[in-house]
C-alpha positions in Angstrom: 0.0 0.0 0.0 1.1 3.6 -1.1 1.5 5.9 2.0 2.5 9.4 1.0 4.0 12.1 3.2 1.5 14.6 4.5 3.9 16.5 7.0 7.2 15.9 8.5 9.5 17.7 10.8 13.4 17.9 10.9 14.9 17.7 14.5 18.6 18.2 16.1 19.7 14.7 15.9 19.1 14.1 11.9 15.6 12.4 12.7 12.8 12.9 10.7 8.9 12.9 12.2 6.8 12.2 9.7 3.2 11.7 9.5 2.0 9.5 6.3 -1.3 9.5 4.8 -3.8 7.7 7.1 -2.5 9.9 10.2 -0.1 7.1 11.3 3.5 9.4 12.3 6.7 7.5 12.1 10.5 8.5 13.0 12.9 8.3 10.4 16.5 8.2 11.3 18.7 10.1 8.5 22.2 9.5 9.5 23.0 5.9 8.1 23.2 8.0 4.9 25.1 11.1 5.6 28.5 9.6 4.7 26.5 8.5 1.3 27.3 11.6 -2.2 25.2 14.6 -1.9 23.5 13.2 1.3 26.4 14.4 3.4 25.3 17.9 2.6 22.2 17.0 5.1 25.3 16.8 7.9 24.7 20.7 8.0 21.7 21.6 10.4 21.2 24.5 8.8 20.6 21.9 5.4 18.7 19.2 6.9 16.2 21.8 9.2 15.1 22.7 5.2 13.5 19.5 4.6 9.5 20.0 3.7 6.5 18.4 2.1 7.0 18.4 -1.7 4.6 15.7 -4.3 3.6 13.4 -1.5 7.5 13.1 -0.1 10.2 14.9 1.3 12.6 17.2 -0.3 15.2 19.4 1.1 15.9 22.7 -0.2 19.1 21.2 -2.5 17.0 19.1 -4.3 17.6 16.0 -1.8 14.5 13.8 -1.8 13.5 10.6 -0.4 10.8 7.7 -1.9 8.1 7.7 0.4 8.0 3.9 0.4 11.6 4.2 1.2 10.5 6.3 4.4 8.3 4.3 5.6 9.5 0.8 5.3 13.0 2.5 7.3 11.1 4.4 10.0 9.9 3.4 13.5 6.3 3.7 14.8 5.8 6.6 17.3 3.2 6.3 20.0 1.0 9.9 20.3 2.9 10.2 23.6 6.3 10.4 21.9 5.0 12.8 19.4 3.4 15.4 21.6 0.2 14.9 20.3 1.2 16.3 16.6 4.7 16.3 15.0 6.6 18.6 17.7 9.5 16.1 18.0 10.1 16.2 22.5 11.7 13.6 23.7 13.5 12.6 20.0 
């Protein structure tokens, strides 16, 4: 099943909270690829805080994107608890 990005938020420790089509919100842990080509741009905080909705995915401002399915099959479940009842990232 398809599950496209409907909001995601970048925090300090190159995680990304992401809420998918459907309202389930999943943590997706960036740093396996930073020592991977352009992907070590997103090393920079400054870079990876740009990352944002764009065509059902999510993009960084250099053009960086990921495949949602990619997202989601690598992310983690996050209870509501974890999430602050929306996508403010405490406790990540």
């Amino acid at each position: 099943m398809y599950r496209g990005v409907k909001n995601v938020t970048a925090t300090d420790q190159h995680q990304l909270v992401i809420e998918f089509e459907g309202g389930e919100v999943r943590s997706f842990d960036v740093t396996p690829l930073l020592g991977i080509g352009r992907f070590r741009e997103l090393a920079s905080q400054s870079v990876f805080r740009t990352a944002r909705v764009a065509f059902d995915t999510v993009q960084w401002e250099n053009g960086l994107d990921l495949d949602p399915e990619y997202l989601y099959e690598r992310s983690e479940p996050l209870l509501r608890e974890q999430t602050n009842g929306g996508l403010s990232p405490a406790n990540l």
